[in-house]
Structure formats: C-alpha cells, structure tokens
PyMOL Python script that loads the backbone (N, CA, C, O; Angstrom):
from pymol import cmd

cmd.read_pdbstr("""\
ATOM      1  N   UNK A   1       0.806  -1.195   0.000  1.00  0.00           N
ATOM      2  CA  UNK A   1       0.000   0.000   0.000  1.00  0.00           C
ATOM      3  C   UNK A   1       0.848   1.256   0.000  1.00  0.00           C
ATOM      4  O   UNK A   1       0.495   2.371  -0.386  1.00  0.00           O
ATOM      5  N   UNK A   2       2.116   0.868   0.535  1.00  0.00           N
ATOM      6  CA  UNK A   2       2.835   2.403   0.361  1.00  0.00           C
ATOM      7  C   UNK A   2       3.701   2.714  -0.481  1.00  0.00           C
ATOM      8  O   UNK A   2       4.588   3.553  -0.323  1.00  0.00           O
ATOM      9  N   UNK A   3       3.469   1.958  -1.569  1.00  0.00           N
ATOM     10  CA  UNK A   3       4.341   2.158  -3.031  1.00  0.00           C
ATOM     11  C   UNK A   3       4.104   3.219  -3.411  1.00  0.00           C
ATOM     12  O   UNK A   3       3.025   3.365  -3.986  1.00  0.00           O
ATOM     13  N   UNK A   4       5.078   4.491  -3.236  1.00  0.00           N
ATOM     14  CA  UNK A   4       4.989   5.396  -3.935  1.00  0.00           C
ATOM     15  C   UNK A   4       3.873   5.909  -5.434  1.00  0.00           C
ATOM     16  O   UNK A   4       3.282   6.953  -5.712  1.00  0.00           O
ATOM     17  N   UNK A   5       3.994   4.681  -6.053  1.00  0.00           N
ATOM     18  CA  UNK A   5       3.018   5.333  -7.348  1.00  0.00           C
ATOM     19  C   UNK A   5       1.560   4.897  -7.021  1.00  0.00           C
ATOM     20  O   UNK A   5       0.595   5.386  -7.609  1.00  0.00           O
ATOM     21  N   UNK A   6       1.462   4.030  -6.132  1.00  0.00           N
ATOM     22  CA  UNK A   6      -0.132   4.391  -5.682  1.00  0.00           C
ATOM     23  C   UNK A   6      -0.667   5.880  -5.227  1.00  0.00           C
ATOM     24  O   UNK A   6      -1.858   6.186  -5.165  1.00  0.00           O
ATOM     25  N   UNK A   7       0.308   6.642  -4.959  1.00  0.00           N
ATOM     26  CA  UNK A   7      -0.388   7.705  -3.924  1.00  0.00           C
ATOM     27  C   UNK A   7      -1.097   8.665  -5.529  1.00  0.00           C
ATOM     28  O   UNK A   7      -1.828   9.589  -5.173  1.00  0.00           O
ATOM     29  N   UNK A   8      -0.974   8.554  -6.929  1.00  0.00           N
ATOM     30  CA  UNK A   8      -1.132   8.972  -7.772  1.00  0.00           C
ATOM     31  C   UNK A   8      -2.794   8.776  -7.318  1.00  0.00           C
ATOM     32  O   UNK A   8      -3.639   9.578  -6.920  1.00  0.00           O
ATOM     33  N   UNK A   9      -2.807   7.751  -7.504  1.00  0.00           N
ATOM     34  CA  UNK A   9      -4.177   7.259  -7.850  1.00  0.00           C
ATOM     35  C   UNK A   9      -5.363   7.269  -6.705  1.00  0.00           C
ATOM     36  O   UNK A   9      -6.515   7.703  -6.737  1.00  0.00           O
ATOM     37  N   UNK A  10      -4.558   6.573  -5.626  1.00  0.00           N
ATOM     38  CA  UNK A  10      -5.491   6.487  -4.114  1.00  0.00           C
ATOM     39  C   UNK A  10      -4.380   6.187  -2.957  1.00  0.00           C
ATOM     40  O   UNK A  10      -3.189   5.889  -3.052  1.00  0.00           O
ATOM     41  N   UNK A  11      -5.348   6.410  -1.672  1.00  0.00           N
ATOM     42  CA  UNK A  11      -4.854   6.457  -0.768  1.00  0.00           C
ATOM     43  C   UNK A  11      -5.649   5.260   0.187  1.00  0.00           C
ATOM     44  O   UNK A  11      -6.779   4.982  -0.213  1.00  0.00           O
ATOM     45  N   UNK A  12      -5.258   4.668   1.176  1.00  0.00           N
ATOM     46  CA  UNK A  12      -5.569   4.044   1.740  1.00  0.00           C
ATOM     47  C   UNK A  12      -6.118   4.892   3.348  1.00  0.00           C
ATOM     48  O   UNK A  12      -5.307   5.485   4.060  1.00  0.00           O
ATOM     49  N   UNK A  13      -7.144   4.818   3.578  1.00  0.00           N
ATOM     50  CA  UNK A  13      -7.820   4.786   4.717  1.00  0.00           C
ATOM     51  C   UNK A  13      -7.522   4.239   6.037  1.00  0.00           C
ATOM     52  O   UNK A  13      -7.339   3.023   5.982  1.00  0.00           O
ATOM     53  N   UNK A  14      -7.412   4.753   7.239  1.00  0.00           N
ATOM     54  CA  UNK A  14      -6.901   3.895   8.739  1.00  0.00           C
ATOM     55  C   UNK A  14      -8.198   3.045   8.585  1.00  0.00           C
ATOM     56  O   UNK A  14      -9.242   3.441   8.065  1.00  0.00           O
ATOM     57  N   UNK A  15      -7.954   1.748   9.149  1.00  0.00           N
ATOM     58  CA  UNK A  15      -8.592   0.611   9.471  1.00  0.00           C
ATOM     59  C   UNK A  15      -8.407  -0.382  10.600  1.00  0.00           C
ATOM     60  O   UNK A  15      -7.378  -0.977  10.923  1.00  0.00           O
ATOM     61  N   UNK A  16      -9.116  -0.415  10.910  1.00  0.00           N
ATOM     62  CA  UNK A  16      -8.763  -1.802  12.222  1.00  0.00           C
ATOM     63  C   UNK A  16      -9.191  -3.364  12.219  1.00  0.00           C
ATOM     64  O   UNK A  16      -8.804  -4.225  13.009  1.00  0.00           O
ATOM     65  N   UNK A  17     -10.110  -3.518  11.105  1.00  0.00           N
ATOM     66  CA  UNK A  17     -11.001  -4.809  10.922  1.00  0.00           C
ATOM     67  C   UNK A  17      -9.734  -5.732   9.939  1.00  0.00           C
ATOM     68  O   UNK A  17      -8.798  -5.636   9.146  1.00  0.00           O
ATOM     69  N   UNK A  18     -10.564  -6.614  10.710  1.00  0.00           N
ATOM     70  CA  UNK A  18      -9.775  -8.120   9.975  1.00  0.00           C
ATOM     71  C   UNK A  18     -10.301  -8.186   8.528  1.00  0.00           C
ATOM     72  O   UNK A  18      -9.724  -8.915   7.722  1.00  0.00           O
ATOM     73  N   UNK A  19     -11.509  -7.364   8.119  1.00  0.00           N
ATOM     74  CA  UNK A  19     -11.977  -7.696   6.741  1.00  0.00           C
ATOM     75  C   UNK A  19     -12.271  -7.074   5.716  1.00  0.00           C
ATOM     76  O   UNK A  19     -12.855  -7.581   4.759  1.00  0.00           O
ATOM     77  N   UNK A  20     -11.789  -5.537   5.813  1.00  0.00           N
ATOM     78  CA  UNK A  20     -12.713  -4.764   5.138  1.00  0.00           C
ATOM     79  C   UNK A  20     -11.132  -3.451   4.861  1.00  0.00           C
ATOM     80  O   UNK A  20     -10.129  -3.559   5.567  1.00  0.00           O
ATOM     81  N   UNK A  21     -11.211  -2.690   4.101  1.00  0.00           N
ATOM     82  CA  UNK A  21     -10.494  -1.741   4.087  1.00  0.00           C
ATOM     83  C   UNK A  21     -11.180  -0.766   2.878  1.00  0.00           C
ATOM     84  O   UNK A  21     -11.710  -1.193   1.852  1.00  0.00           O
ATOM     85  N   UNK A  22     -11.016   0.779   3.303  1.00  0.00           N
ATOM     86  CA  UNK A  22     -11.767   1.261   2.332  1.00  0.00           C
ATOM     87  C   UNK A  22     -10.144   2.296   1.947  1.00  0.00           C
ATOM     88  O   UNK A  22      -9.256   2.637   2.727  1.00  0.00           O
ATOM     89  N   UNK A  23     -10.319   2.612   0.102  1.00  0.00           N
ATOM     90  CA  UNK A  23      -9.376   3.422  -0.698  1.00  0.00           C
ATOM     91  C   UNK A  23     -10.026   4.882  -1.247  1.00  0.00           C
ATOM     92  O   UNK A  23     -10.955   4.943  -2.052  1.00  0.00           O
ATOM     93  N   UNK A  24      -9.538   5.711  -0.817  1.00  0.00           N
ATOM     94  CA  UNK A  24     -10.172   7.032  -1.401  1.00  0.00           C
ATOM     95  C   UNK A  24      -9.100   7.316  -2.947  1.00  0.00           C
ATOM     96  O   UNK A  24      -7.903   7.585  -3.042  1.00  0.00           O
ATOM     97  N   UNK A  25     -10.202   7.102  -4.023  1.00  0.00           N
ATOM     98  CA  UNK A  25      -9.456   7.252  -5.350  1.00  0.00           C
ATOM     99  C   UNK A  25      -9.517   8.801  -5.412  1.00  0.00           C
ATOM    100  O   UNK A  25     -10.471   9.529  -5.135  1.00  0.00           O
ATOM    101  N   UNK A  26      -8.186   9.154  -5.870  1.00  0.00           N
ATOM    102  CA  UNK A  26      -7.696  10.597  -6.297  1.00  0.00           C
ATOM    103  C   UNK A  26      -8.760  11.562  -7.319  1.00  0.00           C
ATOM    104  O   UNK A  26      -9.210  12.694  -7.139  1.00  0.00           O
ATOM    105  N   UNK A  27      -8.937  10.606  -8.431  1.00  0.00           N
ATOM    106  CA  UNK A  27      -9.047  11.284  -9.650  1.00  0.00           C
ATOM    107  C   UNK A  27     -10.185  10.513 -10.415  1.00  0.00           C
ATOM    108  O   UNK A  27     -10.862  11.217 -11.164  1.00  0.00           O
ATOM    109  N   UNK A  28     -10.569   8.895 -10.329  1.00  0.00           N
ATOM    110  CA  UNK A  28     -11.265   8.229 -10.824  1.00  0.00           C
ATOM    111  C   UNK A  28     -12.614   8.282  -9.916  1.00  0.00           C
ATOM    112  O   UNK A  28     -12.604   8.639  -8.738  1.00  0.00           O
ATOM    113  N   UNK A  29     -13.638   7.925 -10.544  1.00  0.00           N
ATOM    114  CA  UNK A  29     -15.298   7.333  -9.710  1.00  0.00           C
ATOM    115  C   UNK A  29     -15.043   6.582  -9.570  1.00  0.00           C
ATOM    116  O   UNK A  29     -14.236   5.997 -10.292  1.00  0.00           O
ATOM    117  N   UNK A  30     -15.634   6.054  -8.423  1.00  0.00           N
ATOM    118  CA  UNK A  30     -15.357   4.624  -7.692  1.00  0.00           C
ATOM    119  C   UNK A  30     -16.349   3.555  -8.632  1.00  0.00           C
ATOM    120  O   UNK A  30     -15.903   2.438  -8.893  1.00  0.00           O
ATOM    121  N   UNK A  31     -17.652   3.946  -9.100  1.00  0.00           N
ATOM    122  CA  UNK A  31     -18.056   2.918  -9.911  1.00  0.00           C
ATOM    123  C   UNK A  31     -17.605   2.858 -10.989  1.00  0.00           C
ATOM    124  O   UNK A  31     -17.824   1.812 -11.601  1.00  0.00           O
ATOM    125  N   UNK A  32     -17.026   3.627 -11.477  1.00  0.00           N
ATOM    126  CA  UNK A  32     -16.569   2.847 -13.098  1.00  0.00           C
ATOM    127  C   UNK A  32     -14.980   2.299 -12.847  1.00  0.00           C
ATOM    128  O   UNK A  32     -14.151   1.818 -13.620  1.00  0.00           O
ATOM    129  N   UNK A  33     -14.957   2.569 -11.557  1.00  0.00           N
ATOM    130  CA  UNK A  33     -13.443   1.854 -11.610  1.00  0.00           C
ATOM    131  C   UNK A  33     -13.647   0.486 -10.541  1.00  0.00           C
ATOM    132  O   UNK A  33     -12.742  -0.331 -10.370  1.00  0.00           O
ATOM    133  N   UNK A  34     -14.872   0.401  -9.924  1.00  0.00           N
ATOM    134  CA  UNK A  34     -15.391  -0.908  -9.745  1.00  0.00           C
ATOM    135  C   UNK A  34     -16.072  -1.940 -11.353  1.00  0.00           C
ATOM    136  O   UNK A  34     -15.988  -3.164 -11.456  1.00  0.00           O
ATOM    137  N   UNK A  35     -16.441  -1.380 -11.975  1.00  0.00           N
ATOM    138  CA  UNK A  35     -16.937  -1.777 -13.310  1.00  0.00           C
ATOM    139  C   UNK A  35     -15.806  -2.240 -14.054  1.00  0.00           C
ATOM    140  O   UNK A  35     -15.890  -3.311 -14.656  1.00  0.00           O
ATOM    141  N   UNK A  36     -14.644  -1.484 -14.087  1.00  0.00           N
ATOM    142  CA  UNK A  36     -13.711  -2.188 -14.997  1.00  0.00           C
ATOM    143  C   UNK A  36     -12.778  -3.024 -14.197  1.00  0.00           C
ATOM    144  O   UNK A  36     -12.209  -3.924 -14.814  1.00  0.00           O
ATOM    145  N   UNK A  37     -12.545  -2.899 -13.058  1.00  0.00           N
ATOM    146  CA  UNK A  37     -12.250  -3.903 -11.995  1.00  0.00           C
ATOM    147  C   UNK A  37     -12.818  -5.608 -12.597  1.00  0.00           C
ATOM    148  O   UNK A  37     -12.157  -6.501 -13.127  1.00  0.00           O
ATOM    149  N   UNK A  38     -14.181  -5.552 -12.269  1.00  0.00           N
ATOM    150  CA  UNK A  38     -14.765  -6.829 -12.599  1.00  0.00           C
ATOM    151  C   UNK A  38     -14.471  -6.966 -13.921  1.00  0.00           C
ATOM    152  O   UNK A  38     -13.417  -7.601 -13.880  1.00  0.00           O
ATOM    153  N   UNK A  39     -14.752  -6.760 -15.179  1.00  0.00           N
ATOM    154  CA  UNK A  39     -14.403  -6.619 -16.228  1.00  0.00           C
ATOM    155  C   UNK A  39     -13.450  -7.005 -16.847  1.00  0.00           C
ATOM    156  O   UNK A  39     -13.390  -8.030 -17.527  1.00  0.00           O
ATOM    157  N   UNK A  40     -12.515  -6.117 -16.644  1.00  0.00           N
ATOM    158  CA  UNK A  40     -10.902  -6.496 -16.946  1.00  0.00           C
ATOM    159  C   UNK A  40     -10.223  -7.237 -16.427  1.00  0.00           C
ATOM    160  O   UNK A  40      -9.545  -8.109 -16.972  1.00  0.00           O
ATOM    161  N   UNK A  41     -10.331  -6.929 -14.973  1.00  0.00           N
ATOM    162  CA  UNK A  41      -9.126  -7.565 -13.780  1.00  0.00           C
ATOM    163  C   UNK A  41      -9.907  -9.247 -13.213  1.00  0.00           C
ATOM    164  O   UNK A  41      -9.493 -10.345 -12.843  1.00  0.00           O
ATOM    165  N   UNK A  42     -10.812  -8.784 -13.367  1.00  0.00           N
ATOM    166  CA  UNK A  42     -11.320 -10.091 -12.185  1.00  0.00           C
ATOM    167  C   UNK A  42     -11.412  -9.705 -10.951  1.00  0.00           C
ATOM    168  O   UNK A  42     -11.273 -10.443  -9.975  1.00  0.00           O
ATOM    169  N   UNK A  43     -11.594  -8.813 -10.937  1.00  0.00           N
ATOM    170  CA  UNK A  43     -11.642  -8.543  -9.310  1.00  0.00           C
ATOM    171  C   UNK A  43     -12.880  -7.879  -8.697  1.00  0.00           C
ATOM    172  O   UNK A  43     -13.440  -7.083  -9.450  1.00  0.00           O
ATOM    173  N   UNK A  44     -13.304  -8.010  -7.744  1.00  0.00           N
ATOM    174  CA  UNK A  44     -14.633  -7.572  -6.694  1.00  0.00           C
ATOM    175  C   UNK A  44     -14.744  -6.527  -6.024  1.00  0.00           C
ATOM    176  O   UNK A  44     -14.447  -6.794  -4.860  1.00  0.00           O
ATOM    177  N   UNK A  45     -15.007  -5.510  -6.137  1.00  0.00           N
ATOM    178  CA  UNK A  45     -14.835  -4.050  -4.686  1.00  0.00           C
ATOM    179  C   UNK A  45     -16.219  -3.478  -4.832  1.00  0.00           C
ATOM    180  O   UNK A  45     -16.896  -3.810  -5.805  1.00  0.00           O
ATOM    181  N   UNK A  46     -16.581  -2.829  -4.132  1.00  0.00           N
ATOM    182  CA  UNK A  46     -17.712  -2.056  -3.767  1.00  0.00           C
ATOM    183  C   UNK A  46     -17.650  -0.730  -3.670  1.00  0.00           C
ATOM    184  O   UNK A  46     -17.043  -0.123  -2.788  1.00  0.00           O
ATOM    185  N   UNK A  47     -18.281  -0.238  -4.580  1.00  0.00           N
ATOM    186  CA  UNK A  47     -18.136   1.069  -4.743  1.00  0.00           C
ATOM    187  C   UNK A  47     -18.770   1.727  -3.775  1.00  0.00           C
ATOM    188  O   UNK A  47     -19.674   1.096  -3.228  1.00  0.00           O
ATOM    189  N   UNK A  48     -18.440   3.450  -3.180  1.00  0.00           N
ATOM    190  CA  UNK A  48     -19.018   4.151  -2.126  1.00  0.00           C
ATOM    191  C   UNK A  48     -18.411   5.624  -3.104  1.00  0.00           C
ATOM    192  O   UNK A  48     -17.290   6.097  -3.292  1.00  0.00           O
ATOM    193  N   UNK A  49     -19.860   6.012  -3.582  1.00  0.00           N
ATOM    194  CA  UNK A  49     -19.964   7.078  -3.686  1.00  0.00           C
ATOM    195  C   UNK A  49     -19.401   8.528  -2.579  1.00  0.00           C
ATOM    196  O   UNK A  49     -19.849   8.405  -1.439  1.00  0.00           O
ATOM    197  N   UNK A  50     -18.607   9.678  -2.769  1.00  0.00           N
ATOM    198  CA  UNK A  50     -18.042  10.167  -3.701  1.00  0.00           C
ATOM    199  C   UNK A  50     -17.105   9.587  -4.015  1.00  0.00           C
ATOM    200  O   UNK A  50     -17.314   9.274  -5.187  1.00  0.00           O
ATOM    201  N   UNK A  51     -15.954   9.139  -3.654  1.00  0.00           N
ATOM    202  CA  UNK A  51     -14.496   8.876  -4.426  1.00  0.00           C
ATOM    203  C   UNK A  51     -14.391   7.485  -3.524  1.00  0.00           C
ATOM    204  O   UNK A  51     -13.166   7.586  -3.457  1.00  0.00           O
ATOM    205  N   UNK A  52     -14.691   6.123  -2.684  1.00  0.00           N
ATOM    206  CA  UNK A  52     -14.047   5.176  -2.242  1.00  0.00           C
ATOM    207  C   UNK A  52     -14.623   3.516  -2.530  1.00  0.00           C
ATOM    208  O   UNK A  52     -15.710   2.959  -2.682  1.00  0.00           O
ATOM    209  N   UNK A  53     -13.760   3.291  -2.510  1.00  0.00           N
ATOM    210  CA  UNK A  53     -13.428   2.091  -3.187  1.00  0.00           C
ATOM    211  C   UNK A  53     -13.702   0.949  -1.824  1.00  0.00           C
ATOM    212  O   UNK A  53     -12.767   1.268  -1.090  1.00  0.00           O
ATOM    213  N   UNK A  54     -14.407  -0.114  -1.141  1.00  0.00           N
ATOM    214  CA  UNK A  54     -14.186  -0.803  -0.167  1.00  0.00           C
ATOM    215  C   UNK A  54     -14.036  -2.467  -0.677  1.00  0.00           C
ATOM    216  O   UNK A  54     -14.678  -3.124  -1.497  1.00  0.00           O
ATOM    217  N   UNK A  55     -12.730  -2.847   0.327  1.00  0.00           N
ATOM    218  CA  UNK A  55     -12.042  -3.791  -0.595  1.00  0.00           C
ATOM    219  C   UNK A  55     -12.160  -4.952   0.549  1.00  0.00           C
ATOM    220  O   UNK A  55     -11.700  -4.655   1.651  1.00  0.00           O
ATOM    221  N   UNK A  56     -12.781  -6.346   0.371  1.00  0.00           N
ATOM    222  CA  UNK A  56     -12.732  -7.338   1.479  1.00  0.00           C
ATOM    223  C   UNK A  56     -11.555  -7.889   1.400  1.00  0.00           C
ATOM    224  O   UNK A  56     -11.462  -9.016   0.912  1.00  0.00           O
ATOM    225  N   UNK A  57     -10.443  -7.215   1.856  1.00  0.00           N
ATOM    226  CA  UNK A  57      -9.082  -8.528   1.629  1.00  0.00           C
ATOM    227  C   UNK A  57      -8.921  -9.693   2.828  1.00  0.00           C
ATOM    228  O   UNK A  57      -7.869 -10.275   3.089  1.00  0.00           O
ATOM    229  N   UNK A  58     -10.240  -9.899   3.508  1.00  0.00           N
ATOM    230  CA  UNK A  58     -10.026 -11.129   4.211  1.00  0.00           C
ATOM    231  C   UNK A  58     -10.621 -11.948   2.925  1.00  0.00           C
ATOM    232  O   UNK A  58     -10.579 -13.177   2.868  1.00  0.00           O
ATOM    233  N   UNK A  59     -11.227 -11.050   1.812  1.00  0.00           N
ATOM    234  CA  UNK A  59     -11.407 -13.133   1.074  1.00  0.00           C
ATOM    235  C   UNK A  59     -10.281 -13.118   0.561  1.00  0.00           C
ATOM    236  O   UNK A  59     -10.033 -14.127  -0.099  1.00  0.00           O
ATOM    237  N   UNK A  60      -9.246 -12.118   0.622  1.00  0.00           N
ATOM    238  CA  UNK A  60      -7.938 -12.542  -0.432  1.00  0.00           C
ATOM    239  C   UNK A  60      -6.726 -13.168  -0.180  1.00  0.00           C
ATOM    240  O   UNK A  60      -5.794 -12.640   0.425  1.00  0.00           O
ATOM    241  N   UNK A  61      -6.734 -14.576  -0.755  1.00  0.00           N
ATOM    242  CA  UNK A  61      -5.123 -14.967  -0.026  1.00  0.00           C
ATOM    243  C   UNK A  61      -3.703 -13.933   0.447  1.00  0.00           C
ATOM    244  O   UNK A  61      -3.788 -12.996  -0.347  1.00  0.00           O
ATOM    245  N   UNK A  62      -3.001 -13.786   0.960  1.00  0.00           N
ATOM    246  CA  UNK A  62      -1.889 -12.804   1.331  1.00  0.00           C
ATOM    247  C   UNK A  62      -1.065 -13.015  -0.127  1.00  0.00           C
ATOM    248  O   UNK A  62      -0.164 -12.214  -0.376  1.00  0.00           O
ATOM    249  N   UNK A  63      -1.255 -13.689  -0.732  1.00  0.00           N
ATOM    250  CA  UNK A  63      -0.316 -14.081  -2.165  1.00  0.00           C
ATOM    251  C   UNK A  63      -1.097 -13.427  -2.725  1.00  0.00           C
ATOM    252  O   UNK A  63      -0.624 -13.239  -3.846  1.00  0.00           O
ATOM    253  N   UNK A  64      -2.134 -12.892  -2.633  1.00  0.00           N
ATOM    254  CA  UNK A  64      -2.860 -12.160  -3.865  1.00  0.00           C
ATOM    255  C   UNK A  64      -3.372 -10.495  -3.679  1.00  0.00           C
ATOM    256  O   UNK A  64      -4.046  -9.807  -4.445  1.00  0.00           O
ATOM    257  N   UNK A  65      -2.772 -10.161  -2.363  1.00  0.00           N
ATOM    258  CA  UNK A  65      -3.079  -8.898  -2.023  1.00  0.00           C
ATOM    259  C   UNK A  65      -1.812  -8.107  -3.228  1.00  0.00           C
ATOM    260  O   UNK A  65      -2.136  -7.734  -4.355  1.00  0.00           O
ATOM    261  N   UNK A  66      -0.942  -8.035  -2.880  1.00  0.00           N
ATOM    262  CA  UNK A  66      -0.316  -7.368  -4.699  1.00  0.00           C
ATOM    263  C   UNK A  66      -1.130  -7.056  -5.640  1.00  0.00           C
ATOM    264  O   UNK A  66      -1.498  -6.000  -6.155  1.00  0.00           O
ATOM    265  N   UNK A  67      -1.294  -7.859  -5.743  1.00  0.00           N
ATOM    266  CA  UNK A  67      -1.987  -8.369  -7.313  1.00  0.00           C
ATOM    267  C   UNK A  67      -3.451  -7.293  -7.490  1.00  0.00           C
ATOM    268  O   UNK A  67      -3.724  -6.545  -8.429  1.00  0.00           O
ATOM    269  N   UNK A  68      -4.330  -7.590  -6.035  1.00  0.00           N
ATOM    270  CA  UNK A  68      -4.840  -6.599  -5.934  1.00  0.00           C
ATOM    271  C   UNK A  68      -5.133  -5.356  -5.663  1.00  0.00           C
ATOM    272  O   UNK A  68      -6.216  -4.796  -5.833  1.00  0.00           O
ATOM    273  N   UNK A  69      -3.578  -4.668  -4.983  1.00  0.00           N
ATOM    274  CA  UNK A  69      -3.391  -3.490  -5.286  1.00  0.00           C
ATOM    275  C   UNK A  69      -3.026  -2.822  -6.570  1.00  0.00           C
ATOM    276  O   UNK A  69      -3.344  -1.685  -6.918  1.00  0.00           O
ATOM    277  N   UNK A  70      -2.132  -3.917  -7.385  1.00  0.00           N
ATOM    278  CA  UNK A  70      -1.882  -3.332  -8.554  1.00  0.00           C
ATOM    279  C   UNK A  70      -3.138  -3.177  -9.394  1.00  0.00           C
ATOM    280  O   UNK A  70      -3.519  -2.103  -9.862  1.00  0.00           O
ATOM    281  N   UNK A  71      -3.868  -4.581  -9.573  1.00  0.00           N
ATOM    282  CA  UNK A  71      -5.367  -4.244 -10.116  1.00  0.00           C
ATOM    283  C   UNK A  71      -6.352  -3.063 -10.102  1.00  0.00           C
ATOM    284  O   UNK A  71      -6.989  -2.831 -11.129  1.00  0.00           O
ATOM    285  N   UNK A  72      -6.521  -2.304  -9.010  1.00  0.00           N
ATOM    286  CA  UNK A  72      -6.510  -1.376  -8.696  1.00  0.00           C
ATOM    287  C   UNK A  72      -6.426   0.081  -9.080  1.00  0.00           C
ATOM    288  O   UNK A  72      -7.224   0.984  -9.331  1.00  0.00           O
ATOM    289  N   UNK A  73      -4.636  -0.133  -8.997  1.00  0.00           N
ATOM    290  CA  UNK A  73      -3.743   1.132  -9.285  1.00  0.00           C
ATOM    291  C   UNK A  73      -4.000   1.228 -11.265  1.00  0.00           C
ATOM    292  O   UNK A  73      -4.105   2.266 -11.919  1.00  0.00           O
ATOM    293  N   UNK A  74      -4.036  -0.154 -11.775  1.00  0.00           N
ATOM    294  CA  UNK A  74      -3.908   0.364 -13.353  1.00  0.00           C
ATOM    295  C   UNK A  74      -5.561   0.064 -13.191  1.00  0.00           C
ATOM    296  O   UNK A  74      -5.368   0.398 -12.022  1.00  0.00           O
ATOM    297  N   UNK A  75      -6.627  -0.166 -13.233  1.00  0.00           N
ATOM    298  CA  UNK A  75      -7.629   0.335 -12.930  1.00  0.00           C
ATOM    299  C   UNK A  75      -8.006   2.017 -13.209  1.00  0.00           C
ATOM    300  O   UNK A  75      -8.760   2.514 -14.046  1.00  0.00           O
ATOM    301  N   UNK A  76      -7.344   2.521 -12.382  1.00  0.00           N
ATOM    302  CA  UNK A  76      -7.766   3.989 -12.086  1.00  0.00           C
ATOM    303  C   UNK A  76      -6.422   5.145 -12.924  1.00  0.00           C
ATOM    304  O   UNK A  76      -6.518   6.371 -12.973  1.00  0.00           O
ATOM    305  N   UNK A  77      -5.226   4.289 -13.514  1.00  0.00           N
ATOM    306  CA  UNK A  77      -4.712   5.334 -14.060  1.00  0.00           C
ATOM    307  C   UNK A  77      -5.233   5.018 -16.067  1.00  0.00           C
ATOM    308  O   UNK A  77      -4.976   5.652 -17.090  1.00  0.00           O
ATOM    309  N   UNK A  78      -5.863   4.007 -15.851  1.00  0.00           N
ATOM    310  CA  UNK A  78      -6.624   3.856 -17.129  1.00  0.00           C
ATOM    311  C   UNK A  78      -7.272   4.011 -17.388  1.00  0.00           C
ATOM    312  O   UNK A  78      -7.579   3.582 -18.500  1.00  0.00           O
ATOM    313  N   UNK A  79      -8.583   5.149 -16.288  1.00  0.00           N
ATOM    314  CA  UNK A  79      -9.787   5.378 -16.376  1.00  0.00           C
ATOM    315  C   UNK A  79     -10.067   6.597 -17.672  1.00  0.00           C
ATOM    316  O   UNK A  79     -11.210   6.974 -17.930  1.00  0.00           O
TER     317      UNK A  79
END
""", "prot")
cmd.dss("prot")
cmd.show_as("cartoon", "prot")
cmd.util.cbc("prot")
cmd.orient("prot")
C-alpha cells in the first residue's frame, strides 16, 4: 500500500477490521473503476460514492493482495 506510485491514484484509509479496508481514489469514480475492476481484472470491490473504493481482503489470499493493489492502481490510471 505504500508504493509510492499508488499515492497517484489512491490512498488508503486507517482501518482496524480483519476484513474490510476502504481506498479514497484521487481522480477516478469509484463505480466505473469498480466496473472495470470486474471486467478487466477479475476482481470484486464495492463502490461508495463520492471517491471510495471498499475492498474485502479477508477473502484474499496474502499471495494475492499485490496483485490486488496493482489491479486497482492500473484500474484507475486507465480510467
């Protein structure tokens, strides 16, 4: 989450839950960058109107949290 070229796109939110984390996108809508999420990437998030993104990474193996930050990150600089 603190890879420098994410902060382009979004930021990550304080959280305390074992299951849930929400991303405030910079520059993209959260539904069309949930829309091409499923679409393109394969991937699941829930959009929250104005700008955040809420992401369950307890369903995501720890091998696949990458994967779904990067999903994500080109997500929203491809919007």
């Amino acid at each position: 989450m603190n890879q420098e070229k994410y902060a382009e796109a979004f930021e990550a939110l304080p959280y305390n839950s074992g299951y849930f984390m929400c991303v405030r996108l910079k520059k993209a809508r959260p539904e069309t960058i949930r829309k091409k999420l499923l679409e393109k990437y394969d991937t699941g998030v829930i959009s929250v109107e104005p700008d955040l993104l809420r992401v369950a990474f307890s369903a995501t193996p720890n091998r696949l949290i990458p994967e779904l930050l990067e999903n994500i990150y080109q997500a929203c600089i491809k919007a």
